[in-house]
N, CA, C and O atoms as a Tinker XYZ file with bonds, in Angstrom:
   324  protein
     1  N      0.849000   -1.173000    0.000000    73     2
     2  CA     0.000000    0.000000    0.000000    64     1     3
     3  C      0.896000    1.239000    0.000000    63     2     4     5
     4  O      1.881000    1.354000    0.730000    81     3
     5  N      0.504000    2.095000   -0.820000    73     3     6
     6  CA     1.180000    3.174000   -0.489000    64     5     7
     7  C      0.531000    4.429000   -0.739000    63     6     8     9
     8  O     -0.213000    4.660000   -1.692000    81     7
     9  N      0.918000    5.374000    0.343000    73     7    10
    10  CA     0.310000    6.328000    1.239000    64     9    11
    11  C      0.521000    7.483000    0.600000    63    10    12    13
    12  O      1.634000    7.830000    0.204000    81    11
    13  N     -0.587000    8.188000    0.450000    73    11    14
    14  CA    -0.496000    9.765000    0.254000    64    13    15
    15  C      0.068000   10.736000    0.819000    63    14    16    17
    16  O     -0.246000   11.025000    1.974000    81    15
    17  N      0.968000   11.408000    0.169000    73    15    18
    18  CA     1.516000   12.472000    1.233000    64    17    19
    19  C      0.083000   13.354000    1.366000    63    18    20    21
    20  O     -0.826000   13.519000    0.551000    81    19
    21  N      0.358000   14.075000    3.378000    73    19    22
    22  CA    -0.529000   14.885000    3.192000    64    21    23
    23  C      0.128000   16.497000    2.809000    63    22    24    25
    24  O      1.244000   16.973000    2.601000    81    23
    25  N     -0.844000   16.832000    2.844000    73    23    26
    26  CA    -0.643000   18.932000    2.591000    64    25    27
    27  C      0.154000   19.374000    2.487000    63    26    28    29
    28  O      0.467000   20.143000    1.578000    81    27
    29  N      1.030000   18.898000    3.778000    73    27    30
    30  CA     1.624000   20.331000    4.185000    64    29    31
    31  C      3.050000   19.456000    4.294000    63    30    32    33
    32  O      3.847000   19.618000    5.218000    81    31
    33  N      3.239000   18.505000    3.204000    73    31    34
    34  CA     4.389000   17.711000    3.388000    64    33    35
    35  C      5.787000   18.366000    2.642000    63    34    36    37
    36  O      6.765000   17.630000    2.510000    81    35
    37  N      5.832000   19.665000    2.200000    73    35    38
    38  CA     6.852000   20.225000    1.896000    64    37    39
    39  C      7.463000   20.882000    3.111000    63    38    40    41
    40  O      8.624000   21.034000    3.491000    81    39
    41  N      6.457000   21.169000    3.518000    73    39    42
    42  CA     6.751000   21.881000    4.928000    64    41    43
    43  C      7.406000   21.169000    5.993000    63    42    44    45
    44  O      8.281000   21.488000    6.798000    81    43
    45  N      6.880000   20.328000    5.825000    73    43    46
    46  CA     7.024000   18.594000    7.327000    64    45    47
    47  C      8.274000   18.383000    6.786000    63    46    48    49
    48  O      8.980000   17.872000    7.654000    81    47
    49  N      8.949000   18.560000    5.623000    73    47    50
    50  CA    10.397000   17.916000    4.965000    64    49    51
    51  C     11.180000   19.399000    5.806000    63    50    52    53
    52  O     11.806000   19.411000    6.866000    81    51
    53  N     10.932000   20.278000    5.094000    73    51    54
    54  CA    11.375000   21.211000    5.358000    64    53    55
    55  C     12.180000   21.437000    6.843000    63    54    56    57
    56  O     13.384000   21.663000    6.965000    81    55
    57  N     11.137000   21.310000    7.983000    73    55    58
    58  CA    10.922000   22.063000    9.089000    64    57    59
    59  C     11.949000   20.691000    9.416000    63    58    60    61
    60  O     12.913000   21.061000   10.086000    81    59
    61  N     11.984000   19.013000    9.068000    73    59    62
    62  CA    12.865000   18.431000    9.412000    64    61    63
    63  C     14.354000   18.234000    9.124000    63    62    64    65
    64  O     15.145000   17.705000    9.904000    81    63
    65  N     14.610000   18.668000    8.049000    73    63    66
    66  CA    15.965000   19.211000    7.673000    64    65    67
    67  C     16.225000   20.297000    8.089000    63    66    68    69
    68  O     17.432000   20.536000    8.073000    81    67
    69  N     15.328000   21.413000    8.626000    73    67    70
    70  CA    15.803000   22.668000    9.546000    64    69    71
    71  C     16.700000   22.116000   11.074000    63    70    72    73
    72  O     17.509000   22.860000   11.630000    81    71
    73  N     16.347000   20.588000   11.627000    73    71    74
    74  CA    16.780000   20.468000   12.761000    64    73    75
    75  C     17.862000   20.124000   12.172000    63    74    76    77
    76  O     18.734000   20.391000   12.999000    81    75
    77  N     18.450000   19.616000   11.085000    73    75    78
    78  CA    20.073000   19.106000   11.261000    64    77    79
    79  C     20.434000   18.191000   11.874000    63    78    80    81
    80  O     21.609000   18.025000   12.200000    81    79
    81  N     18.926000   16.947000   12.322000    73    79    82
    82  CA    19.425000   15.430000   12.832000    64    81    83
    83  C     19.744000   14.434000   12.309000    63    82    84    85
    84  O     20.468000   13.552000   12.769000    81    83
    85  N     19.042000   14.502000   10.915000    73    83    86
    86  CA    19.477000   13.140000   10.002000    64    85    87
    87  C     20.930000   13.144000    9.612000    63    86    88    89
    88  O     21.637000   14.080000    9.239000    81    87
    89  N     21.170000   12.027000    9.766000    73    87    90
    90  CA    22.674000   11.423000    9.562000    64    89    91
    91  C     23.786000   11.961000   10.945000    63    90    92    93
    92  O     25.001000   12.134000   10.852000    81    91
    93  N     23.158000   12.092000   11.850000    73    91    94
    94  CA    23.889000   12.832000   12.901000    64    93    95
    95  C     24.212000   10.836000   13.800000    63    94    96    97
    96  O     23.696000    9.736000   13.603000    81    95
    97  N     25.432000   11.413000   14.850000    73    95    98
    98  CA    25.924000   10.467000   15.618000    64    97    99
    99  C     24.693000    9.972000   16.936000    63    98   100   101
   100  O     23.567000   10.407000   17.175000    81    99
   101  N     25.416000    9.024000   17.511000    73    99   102
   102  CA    24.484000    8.994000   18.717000    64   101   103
   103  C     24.197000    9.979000   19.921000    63   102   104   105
   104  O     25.152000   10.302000   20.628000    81   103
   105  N     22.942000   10.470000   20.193000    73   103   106
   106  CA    23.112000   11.455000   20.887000    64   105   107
   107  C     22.151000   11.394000   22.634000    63   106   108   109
   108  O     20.938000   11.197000   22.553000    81   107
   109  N     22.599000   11.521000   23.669000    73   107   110
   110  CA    22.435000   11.263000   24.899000    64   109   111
   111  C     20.792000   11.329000   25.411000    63   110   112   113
   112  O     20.243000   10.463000   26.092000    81   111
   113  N     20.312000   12.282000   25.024000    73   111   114
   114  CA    19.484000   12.913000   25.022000    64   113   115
   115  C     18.254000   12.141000   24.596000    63   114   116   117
   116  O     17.233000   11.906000   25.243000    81   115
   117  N     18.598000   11.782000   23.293000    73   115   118
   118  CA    17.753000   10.663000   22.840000    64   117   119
   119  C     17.783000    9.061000   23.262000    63   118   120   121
   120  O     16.933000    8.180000   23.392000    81   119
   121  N     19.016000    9.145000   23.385000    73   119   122
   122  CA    19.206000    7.961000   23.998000    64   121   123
   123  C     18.109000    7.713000   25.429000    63   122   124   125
   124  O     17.416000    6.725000   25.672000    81   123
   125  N     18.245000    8.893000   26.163000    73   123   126
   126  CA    17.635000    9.223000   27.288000    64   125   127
   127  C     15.911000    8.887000   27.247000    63   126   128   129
   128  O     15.110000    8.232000   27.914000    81   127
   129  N     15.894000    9.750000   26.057000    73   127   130
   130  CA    14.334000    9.298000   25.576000    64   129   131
   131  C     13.686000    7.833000   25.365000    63   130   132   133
   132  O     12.713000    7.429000   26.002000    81   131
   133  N     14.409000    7.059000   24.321000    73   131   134
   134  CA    14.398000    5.940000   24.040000    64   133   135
   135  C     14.206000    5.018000   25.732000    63   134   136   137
   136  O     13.165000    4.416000   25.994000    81   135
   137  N     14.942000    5.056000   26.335000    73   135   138
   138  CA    14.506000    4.402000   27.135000    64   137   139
   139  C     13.720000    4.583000   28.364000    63   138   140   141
   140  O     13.157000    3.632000   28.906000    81   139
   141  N     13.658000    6.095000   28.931000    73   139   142
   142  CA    12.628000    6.324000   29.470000    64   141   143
   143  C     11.055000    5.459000   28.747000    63   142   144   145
   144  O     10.283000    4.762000   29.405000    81   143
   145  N     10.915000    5.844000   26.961000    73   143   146
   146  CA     9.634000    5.227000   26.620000    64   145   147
   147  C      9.658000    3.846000   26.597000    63   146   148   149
   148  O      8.557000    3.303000   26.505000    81   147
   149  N     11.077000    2.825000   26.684000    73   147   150
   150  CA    10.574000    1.438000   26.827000    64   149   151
   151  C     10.109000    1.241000   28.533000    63   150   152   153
   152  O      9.227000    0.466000   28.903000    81   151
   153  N     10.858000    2.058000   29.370000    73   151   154
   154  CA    10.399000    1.631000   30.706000    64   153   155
   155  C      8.818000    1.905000   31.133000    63   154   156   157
   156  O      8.190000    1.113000   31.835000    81   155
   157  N      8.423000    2.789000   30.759000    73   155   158
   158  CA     7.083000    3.064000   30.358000    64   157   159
   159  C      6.299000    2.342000   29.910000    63   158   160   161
   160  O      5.458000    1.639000   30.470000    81   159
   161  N      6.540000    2.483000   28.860000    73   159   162
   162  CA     5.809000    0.746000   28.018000    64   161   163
   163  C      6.302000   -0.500000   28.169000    63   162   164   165
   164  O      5.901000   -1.500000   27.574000    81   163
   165  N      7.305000   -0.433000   29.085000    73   163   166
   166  CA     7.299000   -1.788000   29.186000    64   165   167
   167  C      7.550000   -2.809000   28.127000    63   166   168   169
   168  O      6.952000   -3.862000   27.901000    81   167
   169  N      8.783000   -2.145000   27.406000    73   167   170
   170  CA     9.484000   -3.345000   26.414000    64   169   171
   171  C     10.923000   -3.105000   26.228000    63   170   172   173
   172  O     11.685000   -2.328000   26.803000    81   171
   173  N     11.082000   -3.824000   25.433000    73   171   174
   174  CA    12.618000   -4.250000   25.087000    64   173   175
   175  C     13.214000   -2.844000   24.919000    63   174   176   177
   176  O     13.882000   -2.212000   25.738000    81   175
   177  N     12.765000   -2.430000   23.478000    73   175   178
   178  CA    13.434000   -1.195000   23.314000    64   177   179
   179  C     12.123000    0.124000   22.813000    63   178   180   181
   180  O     10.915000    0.102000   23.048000    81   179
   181  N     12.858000    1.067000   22.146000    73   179   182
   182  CA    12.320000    1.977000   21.778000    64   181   183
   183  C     12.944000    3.022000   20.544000    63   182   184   185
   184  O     14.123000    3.377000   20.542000    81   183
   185  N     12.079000    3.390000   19.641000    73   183   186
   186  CA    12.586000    3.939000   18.628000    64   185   187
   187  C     12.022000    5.449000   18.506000    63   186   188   189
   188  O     11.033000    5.995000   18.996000    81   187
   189  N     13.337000    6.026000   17.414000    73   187   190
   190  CA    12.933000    7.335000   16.918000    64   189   191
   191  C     13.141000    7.252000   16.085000    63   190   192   193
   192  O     14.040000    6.489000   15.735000    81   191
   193  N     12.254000    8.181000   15.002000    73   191   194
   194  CA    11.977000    7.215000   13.583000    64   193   195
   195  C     11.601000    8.777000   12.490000    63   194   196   197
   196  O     10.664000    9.574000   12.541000    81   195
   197  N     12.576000    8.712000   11.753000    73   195   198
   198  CA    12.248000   10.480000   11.184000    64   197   199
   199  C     12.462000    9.980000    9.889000    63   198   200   201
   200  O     13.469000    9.459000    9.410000    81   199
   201  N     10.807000   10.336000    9.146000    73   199   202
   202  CA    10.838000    9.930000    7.726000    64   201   203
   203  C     11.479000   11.077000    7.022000    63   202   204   205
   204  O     11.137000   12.159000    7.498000    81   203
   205  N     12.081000   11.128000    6.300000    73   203   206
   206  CA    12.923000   11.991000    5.071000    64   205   207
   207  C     11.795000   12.131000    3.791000    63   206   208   209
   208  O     10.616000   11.806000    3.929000    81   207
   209  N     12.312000   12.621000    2.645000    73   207   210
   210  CA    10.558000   12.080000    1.297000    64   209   211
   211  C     11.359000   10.429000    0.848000    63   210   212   213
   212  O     10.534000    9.668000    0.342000    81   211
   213  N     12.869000    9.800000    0.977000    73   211   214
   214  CA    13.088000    9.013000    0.408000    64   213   215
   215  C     13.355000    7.829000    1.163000    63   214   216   217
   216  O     13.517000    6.674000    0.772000    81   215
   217  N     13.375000    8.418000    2.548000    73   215   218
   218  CA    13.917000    7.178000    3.775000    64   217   219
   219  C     12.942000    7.134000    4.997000    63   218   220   221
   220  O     11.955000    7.816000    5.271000    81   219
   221  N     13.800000    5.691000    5.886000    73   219   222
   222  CA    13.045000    6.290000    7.289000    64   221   223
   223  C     14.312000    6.027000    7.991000    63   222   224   225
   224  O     14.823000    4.907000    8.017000    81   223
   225  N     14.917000    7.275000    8.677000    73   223   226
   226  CA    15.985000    6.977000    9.490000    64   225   227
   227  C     15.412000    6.741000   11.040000    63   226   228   229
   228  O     14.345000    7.240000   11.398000    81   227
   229  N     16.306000    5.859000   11.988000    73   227   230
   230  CA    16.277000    5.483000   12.974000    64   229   231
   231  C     17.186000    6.024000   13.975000    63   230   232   233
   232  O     18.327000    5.564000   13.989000    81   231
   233  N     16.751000    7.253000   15.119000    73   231   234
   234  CA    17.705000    7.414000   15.692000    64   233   235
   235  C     17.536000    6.650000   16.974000    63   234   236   237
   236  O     16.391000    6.354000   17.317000    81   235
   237  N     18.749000    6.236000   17.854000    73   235   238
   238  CA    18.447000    5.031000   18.851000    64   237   239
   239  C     19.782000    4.628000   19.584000    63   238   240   241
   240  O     20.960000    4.471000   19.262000    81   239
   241  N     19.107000    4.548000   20.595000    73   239   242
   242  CA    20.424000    3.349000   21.630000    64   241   243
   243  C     19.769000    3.174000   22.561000    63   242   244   245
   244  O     19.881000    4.227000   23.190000    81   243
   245  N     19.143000    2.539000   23.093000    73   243   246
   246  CA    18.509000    1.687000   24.420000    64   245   247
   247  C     17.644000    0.700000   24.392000    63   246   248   249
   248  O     16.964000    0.255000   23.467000    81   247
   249  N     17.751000    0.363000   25.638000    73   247   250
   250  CA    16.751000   -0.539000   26.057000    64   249   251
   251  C     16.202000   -0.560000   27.652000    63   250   252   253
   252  O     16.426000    0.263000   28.540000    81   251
   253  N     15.763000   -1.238000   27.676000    73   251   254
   254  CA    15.389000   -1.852000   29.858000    64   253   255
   255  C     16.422000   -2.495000   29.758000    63   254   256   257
   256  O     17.019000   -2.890000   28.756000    81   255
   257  N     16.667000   -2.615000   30.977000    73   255   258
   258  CA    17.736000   -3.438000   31.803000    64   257   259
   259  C     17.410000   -4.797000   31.526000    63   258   260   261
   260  O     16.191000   -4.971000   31.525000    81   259
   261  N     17.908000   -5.556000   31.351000    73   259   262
   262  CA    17.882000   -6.931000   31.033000    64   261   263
   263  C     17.824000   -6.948000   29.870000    63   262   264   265
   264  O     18.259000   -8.008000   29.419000    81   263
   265  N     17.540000   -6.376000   29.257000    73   263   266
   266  CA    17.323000   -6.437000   27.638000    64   265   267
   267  C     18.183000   -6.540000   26.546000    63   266   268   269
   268  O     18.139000   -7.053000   25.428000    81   267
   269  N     19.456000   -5.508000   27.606000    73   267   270
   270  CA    20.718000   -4.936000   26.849000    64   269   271
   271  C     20.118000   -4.056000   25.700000    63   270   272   273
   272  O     18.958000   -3.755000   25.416000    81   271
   273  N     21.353000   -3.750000   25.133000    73   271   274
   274  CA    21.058000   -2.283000   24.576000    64   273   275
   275  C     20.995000   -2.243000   22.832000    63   274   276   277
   276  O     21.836000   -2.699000   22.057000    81   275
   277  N     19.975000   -1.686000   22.572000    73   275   278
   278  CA    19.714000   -1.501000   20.940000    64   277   279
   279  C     21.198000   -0.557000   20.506000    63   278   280   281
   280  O     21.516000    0.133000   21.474000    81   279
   281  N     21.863000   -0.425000   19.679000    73   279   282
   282  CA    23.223000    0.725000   19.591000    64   281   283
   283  C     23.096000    0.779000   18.028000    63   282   284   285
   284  O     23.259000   -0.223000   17.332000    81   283
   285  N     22.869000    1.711000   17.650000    73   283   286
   286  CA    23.244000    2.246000   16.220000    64   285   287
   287  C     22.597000    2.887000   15.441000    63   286   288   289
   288  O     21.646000    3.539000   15.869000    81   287
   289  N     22.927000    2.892000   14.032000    73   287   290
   290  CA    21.997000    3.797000   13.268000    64   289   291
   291  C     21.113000    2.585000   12.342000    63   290   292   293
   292  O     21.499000    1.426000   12.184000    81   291
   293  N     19.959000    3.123000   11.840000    73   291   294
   294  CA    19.318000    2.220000   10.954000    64   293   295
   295  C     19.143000    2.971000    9.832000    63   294   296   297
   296  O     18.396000    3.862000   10.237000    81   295
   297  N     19.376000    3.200000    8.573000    73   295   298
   298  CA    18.637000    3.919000    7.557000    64   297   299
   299  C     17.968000    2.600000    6.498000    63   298   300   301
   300  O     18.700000    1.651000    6.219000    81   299
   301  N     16.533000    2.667000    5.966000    73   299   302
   302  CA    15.791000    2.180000    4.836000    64   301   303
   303  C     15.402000    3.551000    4.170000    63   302   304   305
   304  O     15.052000    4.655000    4.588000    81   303
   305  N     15.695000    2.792000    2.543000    73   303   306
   306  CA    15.616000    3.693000    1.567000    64   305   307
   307  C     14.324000    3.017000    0.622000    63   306   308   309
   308  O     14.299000    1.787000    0.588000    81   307
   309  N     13.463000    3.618000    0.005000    73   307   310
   310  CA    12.863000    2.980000   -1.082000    64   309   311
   311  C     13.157000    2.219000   -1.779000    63   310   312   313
   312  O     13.794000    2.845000   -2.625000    81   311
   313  N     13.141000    0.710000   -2.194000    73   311   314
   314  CA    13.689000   -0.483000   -2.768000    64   313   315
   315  C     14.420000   -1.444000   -1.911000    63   314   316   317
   316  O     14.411000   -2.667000   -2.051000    81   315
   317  N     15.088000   -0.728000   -0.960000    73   315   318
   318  CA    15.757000   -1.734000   -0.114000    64   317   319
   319  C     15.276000   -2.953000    0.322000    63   318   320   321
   320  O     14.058000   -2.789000    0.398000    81   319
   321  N     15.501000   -3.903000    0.600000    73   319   322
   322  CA    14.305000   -5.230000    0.690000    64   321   323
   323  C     15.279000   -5.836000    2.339000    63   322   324
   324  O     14.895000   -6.833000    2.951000    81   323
């Protein structure tokens, strides 16, 4: 299936390349995030997930305790299988 961009999706590109996170290193902060939301929810891990118009990058490093730790970058591109 594939999905319609909505409206205001020049803008949504836009305003996300204004932050200057994609393709960036691991960063604490998020890291911080990531696992505050698995302890919360109550799972393994947790993701941050910033669609681009051609990708979906993954920013990330954690988990709960016992779980051990998710560490790295993920990028999928259109076609990738």
């Amino acid at each position: 299936m594939i999905a319609t961009a909505p409206a205001n999706e020049s803008t949504r590109i836009s305003v996300l390349r204004g932050y200057e996170i994609l393709d960036t290193e691991p960063e604490t902060a998020f890291d911080d995030l990531t696992h505050l939301a698995s302890q919360i929810r109550q799972t393994p891990f947790a993701l941050i997930s910033l669609v681009d118009t051609d990708r979906q990058w993954f920013k990330l490093q954690g988990g709960t305790v016992g779980y051990g730790n998710a560490s790295g970058r993920l990028v999928l591109r259109r076609g990738d299988s």
